[in-house]
N, C-alpha and C positions, 0 to 999 in steps of 0.2 A: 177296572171298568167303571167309567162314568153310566150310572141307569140313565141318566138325562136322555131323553127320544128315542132310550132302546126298546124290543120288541121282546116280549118275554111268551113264551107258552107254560104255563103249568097244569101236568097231570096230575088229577088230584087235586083240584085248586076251590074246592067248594066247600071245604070244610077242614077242620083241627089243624096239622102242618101247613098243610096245602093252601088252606086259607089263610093262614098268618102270613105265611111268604109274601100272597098276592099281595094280599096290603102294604109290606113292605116293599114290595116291589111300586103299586104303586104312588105309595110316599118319596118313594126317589127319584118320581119321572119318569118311569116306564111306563107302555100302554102294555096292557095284560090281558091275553086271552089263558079264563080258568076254564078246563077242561071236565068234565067227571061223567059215567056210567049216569046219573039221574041230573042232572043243573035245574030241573023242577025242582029238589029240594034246596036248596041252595037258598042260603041267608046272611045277611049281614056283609054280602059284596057289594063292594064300592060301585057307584052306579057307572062307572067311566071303564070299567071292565067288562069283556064282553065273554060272553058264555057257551059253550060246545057240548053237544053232547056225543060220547066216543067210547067206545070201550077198547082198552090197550091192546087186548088179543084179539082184535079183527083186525089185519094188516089191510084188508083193502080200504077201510074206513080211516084207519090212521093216514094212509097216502093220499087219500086226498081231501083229509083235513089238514095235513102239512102243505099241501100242492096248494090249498086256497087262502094259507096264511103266511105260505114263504114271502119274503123271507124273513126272517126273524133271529135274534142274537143269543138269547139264551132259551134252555130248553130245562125244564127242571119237570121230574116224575117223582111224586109223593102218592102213587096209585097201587094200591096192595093188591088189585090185580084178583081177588077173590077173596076165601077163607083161608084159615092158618089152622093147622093140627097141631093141638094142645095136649102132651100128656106123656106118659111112659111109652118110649119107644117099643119097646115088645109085648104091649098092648095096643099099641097104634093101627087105626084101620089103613091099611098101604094107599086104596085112594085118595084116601084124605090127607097122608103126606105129600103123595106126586101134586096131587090139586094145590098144596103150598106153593109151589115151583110155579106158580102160572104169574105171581112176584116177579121172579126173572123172566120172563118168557114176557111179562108186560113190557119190565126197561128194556130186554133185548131190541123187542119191536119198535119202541120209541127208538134207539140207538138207530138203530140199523136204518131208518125210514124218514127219523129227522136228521138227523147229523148233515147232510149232503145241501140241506138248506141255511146249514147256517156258514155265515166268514170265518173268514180265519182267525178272527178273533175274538168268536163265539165259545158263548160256558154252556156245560152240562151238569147238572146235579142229580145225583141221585139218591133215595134212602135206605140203607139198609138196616140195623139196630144192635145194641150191644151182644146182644147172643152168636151175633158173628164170632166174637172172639172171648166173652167169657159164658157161658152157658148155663143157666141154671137148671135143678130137676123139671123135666116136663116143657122141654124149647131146643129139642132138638131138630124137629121141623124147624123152627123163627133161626139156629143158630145155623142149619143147613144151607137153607135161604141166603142167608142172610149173606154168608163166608163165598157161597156164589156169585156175588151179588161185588162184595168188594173186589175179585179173580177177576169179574167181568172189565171191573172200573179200568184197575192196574193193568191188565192187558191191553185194552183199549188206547188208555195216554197216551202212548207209543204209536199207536198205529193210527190216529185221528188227529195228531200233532198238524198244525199250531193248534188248532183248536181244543179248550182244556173240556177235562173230565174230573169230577171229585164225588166222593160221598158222603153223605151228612148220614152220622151213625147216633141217633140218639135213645137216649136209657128208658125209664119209666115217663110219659109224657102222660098229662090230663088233657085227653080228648075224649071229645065222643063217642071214640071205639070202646071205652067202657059205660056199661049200659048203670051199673050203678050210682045213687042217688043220695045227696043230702050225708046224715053222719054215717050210715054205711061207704059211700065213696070216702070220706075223709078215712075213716080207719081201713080200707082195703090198702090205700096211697100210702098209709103211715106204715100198715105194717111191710109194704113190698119195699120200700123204700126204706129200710130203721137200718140195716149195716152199710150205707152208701155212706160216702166222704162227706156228700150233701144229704141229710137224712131227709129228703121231702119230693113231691113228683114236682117235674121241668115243668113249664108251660107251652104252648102251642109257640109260644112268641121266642119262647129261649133259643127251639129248633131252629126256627127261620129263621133267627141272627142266625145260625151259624151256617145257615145255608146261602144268606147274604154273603159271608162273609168270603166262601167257596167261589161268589159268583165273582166280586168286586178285586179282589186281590189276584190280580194277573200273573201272579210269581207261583200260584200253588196250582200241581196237576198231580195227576193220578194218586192221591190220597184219600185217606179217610180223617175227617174230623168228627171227635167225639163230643156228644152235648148230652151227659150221661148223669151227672152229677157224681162223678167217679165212683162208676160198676164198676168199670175194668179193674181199677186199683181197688178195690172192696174187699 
């Protein structure tokens, strides 16, 4: 896929992943509508993007902010959709697990509500993260999530053909979801990251190549791409 005068929506698009993609997106000549729960806080988007405010889980709200931006080519959701429960399973508060799940229940709704606007020759991206498939202690939520989340991808290619699906699975990433600062964040990053293949955290910009790379390469569907700095192999 040439981006040249394509139409991209991203959820998620106002910050860390989300944000790096738009840019890339619109360094390649796409017009970009970045989407997110607050686009008040939103900084550092290029002024030629235009901004929404939505939340994933209000289907009526999603429909006709797809109704008043169809139609459109690609679709990409980097929107976590709420909180994530962190910690030992059989101490976990059960709400705060199911509340995970509202991750999927976000892409669902983007699926289900955008899909039908875009050609046939329209890309879908979605994020899930390495705990999909290697887990560490305390990511049983992010790896439950997550392993839904690729079932959803791989079931879909199939049944939304020609139109592609993929997902961008990435490892440790420095975003803003971590709230820590200055040489505490440098040694939090070094220690999560010291048995990786790549002992160091990805950048916001590593993801988004690889979520470019989902969109542009017309030969790949229903998979997962890792930008992990090799968790999996670790």
């Amino acid at each position: 896929m040439d981006l040249t005068g394509k139409k991209a929506l991203v959820f998620g698009g106002t910050s860390g992943i989300g944000l790096a993609t738009v840019n890339k997106l619109v360094a390649g000549g796409a017009s970009v509508v970045a989407i997110s729960r607050n686009p008040d806080k939103a900084q550092n988007v290029p002024t030629s993007v235009e901004l929404e405010k939505c939340d994933v889980l209000d289907r009526e709200a999603l429909a006709d902010l797809f109704a008043k931006h169809a139609p459109f080519d690609i679709l990409i959701s980097a929107a976590t959709g709420g909180g994530r429960a962190i910690g030992p399973f059989l101490q976990m508060d059960m709400d705060g697990y199911k509340a995970s799940f509202d991750k999927l229940w976000g892409y669902a709704n983007v699926v289900r509500l955008g899909t039908q606007h875009l050609p046939e020759n329209g890309a879908i991206v979605l994020v899930s993260g390495a705990p999909a498939r290697k887990c560490k202690p305390g990511q049983v939520a992010l790896s439950s999530v997550g392993g839904a989340v690729e079932a959803l991808v791989r079931s879909l290619a199939i049944e939304i053909a020609p139109r592609r699906i993929n997902v961008m699975s990435p490892g440790t990433i420095d975003t803003p979801m971590i709230g820590a600062q200055g040489k505490e964040r440098e040694e939090l990053y070094a220690k999560i990251t010291a048995d990786n293949i790549i002992p160091r955290a990805g950048s916001a910009n590593d993801a988004a190549s690889g979520i470019l790379f989902l969109i542009e390469n017309d030969f790949v569907t229903g998979t997962t791409v890792d930008v992990d700095g090799g968790w999996i192999l670790s």
